[in-house]
Backbone as a printed PyTorch tensor [residue, N CA C, xyz], in Angstrom:
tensor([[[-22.0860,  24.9990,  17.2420],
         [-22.0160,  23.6950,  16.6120],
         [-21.7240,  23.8860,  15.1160]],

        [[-20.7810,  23.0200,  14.6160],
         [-20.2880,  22.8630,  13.0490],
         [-20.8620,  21.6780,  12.3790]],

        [[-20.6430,  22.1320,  11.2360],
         [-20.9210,  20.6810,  10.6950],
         [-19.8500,  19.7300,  10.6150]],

        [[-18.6440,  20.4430,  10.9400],
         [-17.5180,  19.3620,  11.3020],
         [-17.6600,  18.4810,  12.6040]],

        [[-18.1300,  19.2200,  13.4150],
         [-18.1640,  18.5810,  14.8350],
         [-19.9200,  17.3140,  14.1760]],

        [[-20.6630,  18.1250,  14.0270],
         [-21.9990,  17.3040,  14.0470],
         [-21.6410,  15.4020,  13.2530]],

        [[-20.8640,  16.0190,  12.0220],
         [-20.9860,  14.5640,  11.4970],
         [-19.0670,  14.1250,  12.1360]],

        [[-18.3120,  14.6860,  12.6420],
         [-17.5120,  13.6790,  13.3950],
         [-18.3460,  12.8390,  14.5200]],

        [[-18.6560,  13.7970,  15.2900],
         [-19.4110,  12.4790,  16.4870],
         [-20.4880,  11.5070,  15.5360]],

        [[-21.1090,  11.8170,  15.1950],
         [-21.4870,  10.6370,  14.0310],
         [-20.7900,   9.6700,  13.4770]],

        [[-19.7300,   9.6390,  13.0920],
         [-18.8110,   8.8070,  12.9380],
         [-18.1970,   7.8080,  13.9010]],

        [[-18.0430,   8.8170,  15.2150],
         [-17.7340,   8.0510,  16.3200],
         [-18.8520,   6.8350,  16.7430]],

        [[-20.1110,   7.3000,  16.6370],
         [-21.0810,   6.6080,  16.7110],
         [-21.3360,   5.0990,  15.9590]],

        [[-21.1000,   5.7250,  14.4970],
         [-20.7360,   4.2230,  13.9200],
         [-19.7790,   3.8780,  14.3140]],

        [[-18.8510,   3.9620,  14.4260],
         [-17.4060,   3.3300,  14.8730],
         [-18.1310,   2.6600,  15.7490]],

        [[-18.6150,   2.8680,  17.1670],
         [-19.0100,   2.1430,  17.9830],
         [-19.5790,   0.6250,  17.5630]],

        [[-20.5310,   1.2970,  16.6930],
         [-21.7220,   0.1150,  16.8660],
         [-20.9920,  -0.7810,  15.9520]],

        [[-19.9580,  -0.3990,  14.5960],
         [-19.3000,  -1.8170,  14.1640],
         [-18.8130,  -2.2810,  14.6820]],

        [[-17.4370,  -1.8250,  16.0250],
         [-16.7720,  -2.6850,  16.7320],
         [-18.0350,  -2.9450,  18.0310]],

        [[-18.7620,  -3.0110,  18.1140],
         [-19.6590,  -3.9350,  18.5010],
         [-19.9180,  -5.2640,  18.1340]],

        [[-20.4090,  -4.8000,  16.6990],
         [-20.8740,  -5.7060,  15.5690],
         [-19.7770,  -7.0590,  15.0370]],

        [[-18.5190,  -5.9780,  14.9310],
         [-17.5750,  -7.2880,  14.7620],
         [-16.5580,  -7.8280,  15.7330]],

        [[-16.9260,  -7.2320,  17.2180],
         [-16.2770,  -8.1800,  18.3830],
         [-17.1690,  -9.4350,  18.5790]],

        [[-19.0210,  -9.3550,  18.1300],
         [-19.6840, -10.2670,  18.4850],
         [-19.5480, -11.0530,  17.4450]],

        [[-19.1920, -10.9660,  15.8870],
         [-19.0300, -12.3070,  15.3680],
         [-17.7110, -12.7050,  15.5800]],

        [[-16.5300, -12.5010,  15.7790],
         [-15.5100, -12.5640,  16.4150],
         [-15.4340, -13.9200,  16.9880]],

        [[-16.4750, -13.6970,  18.0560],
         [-17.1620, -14.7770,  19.1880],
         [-18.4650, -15.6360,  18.8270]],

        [[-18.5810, -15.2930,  17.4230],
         [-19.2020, -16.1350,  17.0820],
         [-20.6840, -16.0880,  17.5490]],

        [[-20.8420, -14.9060,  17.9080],
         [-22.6060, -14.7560,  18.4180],
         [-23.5930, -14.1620,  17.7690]],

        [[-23.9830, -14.6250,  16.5960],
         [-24.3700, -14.4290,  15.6770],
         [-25.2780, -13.6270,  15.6110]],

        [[-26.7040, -13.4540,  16.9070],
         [-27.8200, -12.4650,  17.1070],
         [-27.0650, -11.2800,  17.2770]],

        [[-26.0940, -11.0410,  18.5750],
         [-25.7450, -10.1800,  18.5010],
         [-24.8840,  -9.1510,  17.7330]],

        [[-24.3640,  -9.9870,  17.0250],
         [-23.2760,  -9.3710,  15.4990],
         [-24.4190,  -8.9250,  14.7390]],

        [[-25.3520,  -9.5360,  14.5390],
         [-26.6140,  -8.8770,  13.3510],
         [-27.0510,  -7.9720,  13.7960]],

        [[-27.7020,  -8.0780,  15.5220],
         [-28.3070,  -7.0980,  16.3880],
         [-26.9490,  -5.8040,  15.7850]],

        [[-26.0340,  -5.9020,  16.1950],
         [-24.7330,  -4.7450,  15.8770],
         [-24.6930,  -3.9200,  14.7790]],

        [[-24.8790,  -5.3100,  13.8490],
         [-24.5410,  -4.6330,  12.4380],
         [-25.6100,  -3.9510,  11.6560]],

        [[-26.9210,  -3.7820,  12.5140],
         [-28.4790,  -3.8870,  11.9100],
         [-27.5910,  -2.2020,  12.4000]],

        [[-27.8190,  -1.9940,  13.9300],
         [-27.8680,  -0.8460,  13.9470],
         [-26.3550,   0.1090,  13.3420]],

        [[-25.1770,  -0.5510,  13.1460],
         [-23.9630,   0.3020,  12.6110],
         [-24.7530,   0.1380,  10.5390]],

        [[-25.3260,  -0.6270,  10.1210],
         [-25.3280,  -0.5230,   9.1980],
         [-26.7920,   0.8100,   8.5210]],

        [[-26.9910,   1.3630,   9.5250],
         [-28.5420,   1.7970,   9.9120],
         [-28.1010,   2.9090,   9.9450]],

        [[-27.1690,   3.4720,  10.9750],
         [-26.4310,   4.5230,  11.6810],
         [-25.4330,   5.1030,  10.2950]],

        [[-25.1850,   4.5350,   9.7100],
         [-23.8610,   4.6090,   8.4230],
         [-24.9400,   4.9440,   7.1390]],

        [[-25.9530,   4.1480,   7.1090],
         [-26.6420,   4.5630,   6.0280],
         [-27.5940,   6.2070,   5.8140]],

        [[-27.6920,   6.2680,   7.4410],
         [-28.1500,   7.1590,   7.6130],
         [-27.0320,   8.6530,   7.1900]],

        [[-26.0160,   8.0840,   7.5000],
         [-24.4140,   9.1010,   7.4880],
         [-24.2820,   9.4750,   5.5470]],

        [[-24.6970,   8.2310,   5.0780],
         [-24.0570,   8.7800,   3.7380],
         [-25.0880,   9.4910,   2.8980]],

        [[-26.4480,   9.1010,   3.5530],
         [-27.4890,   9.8950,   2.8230],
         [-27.7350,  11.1740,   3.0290]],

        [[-27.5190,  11.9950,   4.6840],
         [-27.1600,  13.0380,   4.7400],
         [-26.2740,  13.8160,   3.8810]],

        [[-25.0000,  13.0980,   3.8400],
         [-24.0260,  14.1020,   3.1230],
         [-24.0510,  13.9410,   1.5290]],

        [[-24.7360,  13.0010,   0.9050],
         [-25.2470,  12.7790,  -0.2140],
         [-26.5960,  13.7200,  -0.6790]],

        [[-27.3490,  13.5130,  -0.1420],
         [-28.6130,  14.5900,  -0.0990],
         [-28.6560,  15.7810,  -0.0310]],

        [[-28.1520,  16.2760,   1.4910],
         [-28.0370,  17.5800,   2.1190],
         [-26.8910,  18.1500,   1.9510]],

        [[-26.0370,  17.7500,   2.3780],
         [-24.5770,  18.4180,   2.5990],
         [-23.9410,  18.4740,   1.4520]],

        [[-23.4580,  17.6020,   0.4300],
         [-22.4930,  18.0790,  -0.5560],
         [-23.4460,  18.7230,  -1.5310]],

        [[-24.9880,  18.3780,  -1.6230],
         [-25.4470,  19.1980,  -2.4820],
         [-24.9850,  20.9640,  -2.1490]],

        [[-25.2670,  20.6130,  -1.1510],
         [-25.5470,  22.3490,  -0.6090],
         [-23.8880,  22.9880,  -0.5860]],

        [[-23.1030,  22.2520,  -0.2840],
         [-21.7340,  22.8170,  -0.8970],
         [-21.1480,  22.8010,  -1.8890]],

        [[-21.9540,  21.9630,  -2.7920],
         [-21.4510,  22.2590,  -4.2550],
         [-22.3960,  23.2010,  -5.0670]],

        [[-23.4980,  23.7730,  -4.7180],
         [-24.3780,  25.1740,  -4.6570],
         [-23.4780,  26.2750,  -4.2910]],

        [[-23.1370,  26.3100,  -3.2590],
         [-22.3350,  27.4730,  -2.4790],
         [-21.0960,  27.6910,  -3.1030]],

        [[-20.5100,  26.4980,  -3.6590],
         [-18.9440,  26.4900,  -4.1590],
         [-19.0160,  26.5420,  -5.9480]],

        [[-19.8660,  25.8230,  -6.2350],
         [-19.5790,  25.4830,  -7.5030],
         [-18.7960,  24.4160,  -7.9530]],

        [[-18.3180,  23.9170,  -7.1910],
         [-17.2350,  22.5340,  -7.0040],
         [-18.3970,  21.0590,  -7.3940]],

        [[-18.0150,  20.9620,  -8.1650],
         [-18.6070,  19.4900,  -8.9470],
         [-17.9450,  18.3130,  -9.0610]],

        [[-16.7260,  18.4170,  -9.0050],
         [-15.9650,  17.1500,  -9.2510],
         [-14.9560,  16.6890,  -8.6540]],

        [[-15.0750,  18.2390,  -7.2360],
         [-13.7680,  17.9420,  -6.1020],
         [-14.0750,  16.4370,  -5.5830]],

        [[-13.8600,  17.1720,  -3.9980],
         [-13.9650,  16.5500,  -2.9860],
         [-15.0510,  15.7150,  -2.8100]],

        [[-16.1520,  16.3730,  -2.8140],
         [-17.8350,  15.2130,  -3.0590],
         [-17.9330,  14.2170,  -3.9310]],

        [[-16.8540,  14.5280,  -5.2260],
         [-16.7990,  13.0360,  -6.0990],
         [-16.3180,  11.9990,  -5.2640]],

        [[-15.0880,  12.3730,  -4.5840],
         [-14.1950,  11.5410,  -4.2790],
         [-15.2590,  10.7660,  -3.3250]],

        [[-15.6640,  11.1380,  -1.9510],
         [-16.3320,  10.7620,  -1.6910],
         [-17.7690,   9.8340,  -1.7780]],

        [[-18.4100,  10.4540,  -2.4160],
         [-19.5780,   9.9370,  -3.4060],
         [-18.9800,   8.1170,  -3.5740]],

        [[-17.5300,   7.9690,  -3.7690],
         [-17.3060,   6.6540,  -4.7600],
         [-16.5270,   6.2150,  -3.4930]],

        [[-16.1270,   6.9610,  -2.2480],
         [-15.8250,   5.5480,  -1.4560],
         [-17.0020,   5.3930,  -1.0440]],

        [[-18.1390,   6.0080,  -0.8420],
         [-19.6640,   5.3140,   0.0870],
         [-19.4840,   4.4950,  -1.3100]],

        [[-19.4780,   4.5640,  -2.3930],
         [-20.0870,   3.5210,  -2.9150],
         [-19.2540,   2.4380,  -2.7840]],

        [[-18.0750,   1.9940,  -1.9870],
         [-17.3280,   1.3500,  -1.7220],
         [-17.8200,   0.8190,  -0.4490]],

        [[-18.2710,   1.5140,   0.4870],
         [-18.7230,   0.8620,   1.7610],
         [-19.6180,   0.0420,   1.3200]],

        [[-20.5090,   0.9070,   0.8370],
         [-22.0430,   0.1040,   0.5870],
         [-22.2550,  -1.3580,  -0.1390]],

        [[-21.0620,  -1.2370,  -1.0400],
         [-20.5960,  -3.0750,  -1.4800],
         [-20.5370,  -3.6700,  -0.2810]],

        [[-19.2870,  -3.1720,   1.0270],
         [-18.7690,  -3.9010,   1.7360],
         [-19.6760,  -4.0780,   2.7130]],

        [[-20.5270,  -3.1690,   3.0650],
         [-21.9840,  -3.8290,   3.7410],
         [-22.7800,  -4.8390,   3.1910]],

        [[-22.8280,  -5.0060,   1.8060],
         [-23.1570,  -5.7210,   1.3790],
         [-22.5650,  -7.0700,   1.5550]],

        [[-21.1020,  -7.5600,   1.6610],
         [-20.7150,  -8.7680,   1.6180],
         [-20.4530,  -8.6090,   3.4580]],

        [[-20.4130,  -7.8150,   4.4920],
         [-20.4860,  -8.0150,   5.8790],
         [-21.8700,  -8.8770,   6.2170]],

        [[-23.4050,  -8.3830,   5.3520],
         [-24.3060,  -8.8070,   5.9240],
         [-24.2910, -10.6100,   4.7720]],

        [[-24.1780, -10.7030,   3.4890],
         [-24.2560, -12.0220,   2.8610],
         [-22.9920, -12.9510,   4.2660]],

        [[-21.8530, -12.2580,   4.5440],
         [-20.8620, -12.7250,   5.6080],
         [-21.8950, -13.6870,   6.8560]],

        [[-22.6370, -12.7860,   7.2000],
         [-23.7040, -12.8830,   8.4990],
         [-24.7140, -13.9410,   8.1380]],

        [[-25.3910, -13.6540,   7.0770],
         [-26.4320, -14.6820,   6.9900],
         [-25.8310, -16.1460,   6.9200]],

        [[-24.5380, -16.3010,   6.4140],
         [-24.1130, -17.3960,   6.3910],
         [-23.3470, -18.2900,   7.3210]],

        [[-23.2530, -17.2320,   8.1210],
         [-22.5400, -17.4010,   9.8970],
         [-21.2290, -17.6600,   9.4540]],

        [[-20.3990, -16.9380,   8.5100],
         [-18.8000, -16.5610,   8.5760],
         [-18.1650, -15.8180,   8.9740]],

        [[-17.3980, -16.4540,   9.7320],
         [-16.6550, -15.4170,  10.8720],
         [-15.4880, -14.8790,   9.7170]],

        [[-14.4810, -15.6690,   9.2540],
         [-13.3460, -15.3280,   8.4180],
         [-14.0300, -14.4750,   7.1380]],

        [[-15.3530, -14.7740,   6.4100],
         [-15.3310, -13.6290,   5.7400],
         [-16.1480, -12.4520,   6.2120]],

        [[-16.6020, -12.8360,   7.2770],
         [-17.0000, -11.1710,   7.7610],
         [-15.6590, -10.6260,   8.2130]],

        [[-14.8640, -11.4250,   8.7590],
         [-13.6680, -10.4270,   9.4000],
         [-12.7640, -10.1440,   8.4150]],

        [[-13.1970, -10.6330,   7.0960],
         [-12.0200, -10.1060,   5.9960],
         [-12.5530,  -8.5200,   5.3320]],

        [[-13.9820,  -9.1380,   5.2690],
         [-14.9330,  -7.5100,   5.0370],
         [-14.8550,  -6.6210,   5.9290]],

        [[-14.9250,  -6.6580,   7.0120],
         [-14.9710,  -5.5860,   8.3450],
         [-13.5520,  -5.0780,   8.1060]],

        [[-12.2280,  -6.3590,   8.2690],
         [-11.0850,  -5.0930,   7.6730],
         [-11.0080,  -4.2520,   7.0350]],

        [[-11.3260,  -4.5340,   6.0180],
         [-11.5290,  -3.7900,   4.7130],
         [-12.3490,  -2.5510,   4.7900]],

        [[-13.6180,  -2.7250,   5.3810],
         [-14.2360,  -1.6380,   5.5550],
         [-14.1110,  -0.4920,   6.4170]],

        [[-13.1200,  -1.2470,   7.7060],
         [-12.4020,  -0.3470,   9.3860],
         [-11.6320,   0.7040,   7.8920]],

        [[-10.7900,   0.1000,   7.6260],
         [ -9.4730,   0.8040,   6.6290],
         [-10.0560,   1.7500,   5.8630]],

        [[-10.4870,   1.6530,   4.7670],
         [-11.5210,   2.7690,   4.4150],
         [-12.2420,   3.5800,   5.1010]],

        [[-12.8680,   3.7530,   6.0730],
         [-13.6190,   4.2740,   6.7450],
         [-12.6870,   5.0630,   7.8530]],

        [[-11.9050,   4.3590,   7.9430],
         [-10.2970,   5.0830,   9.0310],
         [ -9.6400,   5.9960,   7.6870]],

        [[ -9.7530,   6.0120,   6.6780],
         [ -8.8010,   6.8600,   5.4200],
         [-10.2460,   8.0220,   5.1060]],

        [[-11.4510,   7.3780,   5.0570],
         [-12.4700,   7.9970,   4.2370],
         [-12.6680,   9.1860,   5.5000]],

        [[-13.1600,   9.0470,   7.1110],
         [-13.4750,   9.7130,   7.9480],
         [-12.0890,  10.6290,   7.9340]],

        [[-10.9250,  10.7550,   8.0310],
         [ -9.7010,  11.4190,   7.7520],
         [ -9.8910,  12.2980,   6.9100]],

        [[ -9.9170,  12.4990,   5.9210],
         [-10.3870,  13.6840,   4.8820],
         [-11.5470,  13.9760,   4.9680]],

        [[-12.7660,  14.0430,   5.5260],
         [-13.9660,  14.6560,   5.3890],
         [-13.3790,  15.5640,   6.8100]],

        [[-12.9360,  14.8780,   7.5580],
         [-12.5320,  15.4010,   9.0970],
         [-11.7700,  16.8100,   9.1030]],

        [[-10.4750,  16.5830,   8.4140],
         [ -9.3240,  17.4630,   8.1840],
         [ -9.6670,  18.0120,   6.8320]],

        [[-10.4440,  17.6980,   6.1490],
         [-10.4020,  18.7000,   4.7430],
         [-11.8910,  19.1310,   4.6710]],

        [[-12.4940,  17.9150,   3.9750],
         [-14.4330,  18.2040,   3.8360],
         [-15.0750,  19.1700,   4.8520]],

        [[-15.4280,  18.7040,   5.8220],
         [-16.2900,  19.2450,   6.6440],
         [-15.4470,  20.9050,   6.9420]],

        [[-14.5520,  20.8310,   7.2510],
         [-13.7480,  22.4100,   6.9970],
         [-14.0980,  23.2140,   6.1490]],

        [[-14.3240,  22.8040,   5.0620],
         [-14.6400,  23.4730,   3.9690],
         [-15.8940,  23.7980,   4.0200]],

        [[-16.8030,  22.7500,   4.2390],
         [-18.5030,  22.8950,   4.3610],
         [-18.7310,  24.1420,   5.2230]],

        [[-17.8770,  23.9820,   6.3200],
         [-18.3950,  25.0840,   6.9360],
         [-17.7980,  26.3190,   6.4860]],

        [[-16.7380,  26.5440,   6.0050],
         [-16.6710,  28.1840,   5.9410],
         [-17.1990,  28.5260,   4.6080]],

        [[-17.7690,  27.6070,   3.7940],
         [-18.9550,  27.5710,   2.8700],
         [-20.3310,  27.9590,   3.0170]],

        [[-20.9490,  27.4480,   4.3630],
         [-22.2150,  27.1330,   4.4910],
         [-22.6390,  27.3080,   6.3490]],

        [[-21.5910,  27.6440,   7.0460],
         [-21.6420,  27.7890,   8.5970],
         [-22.6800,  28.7310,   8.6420]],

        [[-22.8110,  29.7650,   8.1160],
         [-23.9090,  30.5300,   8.9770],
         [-25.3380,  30.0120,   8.1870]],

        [[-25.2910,  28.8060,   7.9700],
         [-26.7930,  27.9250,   7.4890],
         [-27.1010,  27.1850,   8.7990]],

        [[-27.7270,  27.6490,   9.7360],
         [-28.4100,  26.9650,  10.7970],
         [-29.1730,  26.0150,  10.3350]],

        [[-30.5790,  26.1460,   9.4770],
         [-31.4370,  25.6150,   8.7240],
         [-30.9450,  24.5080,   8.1070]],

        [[-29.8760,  24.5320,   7.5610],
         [-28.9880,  23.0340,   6.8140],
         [-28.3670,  22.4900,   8.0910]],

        [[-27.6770,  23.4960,   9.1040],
         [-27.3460,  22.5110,  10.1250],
         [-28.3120,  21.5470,  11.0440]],

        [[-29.2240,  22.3150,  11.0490],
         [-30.4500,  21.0220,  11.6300],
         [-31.2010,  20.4160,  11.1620]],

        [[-31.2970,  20.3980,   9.5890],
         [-31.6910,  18.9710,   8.9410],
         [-30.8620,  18.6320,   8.9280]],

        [[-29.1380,  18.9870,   8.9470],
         [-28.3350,  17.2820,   9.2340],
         [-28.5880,  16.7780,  10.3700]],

        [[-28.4340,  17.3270,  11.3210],
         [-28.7240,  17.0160,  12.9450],
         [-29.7510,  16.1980,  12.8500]],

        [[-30.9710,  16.3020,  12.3850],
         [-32.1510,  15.6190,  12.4500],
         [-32.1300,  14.6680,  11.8340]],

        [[-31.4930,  14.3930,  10.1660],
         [-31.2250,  13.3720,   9.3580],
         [-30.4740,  12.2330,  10.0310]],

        [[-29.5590,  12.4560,  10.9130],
         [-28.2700,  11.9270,  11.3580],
         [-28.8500,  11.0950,  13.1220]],

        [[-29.8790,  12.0070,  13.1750],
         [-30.5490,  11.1430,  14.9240],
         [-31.6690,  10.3120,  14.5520]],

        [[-31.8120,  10.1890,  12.9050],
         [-33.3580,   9.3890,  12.8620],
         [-32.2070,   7.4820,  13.0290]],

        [[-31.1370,   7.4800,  13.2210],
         [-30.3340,   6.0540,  12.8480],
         [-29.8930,   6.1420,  14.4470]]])
């Protein structure tokens, strides 16, 4: 097991639970879009605090890299985390058109952002940090508490 593989299926995971989240407001079913978005927004938060905490610390230890790749990153979560922010104000107010203008927005990013951690980041992490079992299963563990 990699840490490429560990936090791709993680990803897949959120993927799930938003297009959950935003087929049910879609349809306008408001428990269940929240029910959705409680757990994709749960599952995602859990995703960026791992690699915020654990993971890019520990590869920018190993590398010395401060202002690569983990910046870049670092500032699209802080881009999601707005757009969670206006998905759930979207929800409380029972808007379908601006949750589905936020959920675009956020699919797109998250389809560009998961792309480079995929094909570049996590590649790197590991031939950085692969023979760290010990870091690989506090992500593992960080990543199953969502």
């Amino acid at each position: 097991m990699s840490f490429a593989s560990v936090f791709a299926d993680h990803h897949r995971r959120c993927d799930d639970a938003f297009a959950r989240a935003e087929a049910s407001a879609q349809k306008a079913d408001w428990a269940a879009a929240r029910q959705g978005f409680d757990a994709f927004a749960a599952a995602l938060s859990a995703h960026l605090a791992s690699e915020e905490d654990t993971l890019f610390p520990a590869f920018e230890a190993a590398t010395g890299m401060q202002g690569g790749p983990t910046s870049v990153m670092r500032a699209e979560h802080g881009q999601m985390r707005q757009l969670l922010d206006e998905l759930r104000a979207a929800l409380d107010a029972k808007n379908a058109d601006d949750f589905g203008g936020a959920a675009e927005t956020l699919l797109v990013l998250m389809q560009q952002h998961n792309l480079k951690e995929e094909h570049m980041l996590y590649p790197m992490c590991d031939r950085a940090l692969g023979g760290d079992g010990e870091l690989l299963a506090r992500v593992k563990a960080e990543l199953a508490k969502a």
